[in-house]
C-alpha positions as CSV (number, residue, x, y, z in Angstrom):
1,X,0.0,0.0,0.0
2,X,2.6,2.4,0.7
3,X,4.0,1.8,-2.8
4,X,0.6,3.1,-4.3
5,X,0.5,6.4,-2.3
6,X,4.2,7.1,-3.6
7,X,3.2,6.8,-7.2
8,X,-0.1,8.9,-6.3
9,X,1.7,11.7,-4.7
10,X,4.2,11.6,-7.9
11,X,1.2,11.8,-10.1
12,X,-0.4,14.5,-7.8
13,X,2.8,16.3,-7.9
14,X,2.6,16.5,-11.7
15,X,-1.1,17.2,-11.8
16,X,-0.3,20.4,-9.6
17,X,2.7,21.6,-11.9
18,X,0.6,21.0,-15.2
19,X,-2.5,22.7,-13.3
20,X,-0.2,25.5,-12.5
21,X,1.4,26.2,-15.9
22,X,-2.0,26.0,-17.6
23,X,-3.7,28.9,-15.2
24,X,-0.1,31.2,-15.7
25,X,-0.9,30.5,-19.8
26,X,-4.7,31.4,-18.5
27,X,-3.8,34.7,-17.1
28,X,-1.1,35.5,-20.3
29,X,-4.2,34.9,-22.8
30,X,-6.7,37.0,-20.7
31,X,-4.7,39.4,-19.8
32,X,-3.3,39.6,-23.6
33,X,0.2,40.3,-22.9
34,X,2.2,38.3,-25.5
35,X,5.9,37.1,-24.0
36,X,8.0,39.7,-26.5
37,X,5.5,42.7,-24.4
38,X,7.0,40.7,-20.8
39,X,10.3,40.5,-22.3
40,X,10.2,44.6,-23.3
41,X,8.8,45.1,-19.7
42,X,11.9,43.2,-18.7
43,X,14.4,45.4,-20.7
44,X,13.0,48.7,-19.5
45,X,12.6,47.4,-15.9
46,X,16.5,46.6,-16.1
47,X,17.6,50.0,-17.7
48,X,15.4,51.8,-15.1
49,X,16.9,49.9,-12.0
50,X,20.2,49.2,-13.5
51,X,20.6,53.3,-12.8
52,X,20.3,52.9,-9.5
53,X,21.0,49.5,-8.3
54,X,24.1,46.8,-9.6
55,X,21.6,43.9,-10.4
56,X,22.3,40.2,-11.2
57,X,20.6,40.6,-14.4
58,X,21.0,36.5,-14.9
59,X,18.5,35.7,-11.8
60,X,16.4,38.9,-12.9
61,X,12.8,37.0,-13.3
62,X,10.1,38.8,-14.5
63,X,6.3,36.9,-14.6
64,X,2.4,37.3,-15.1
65,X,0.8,35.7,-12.0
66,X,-2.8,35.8,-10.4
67,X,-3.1,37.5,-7.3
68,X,-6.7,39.3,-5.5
69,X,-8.1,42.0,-5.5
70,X,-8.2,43.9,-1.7
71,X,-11.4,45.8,-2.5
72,X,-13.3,42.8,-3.4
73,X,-11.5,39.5,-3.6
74,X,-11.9,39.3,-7.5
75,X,-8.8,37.8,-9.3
76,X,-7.0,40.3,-10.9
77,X,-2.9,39.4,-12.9
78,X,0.3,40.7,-11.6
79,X,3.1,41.5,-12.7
80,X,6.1,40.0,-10.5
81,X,9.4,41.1,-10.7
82,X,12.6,39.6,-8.7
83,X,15.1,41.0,-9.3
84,X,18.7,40.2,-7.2
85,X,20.3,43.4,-6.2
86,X,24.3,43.3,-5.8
87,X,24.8,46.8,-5.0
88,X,23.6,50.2,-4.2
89,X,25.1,52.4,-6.6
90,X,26.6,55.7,-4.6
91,X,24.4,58.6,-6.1
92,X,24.1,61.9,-4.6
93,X,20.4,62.8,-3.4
94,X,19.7,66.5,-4.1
């Protein structure tokens, strides 16, 4: 019996990752944002920090995810960025 609930959880394991990848291609398609728009967002998110900040622009990850609404509850996309900052840059604040 316990060799049946290993393969299970395996093929619960894949059902989650397959169900998860299908509501992220979900939220691209309603939110009709093609990945050449996420990649642009990407470039102009980089040139905008990259003046302030040293980032790790190989760990930079930019995605469209689902998230809720505070007002209401309603799902609503969102654009999440992580980005790994090295370094502060030193500018002067006037």
């Amino acid at each position: 019996m316990d060799l049946l609930k290993i393969f299970s959880k395996n093929n619960t394991n894949s059902k989650t990752v397959a169900k998860e990848r299908l509501k992220l291609v979900l939220i691209n398609d309603r939110a009709d944002i093609s990945p050449k728009f996420i990649e642009m967002l990407k470039s102009d998110i980089t040139r905008v920090v990259s003046e302030y900040m040293v980032i790790d622009e190989e760990g930079f990850d930019i995605k469209l995810t689902r998230t809720k609404r505070e007002s209401d509850d309603a799902p609503i996309p969102a654009l999440v960025a992580n980005i790994p900052i090295v370094k502060v840059k030193d500018k002067n604040i006037k």
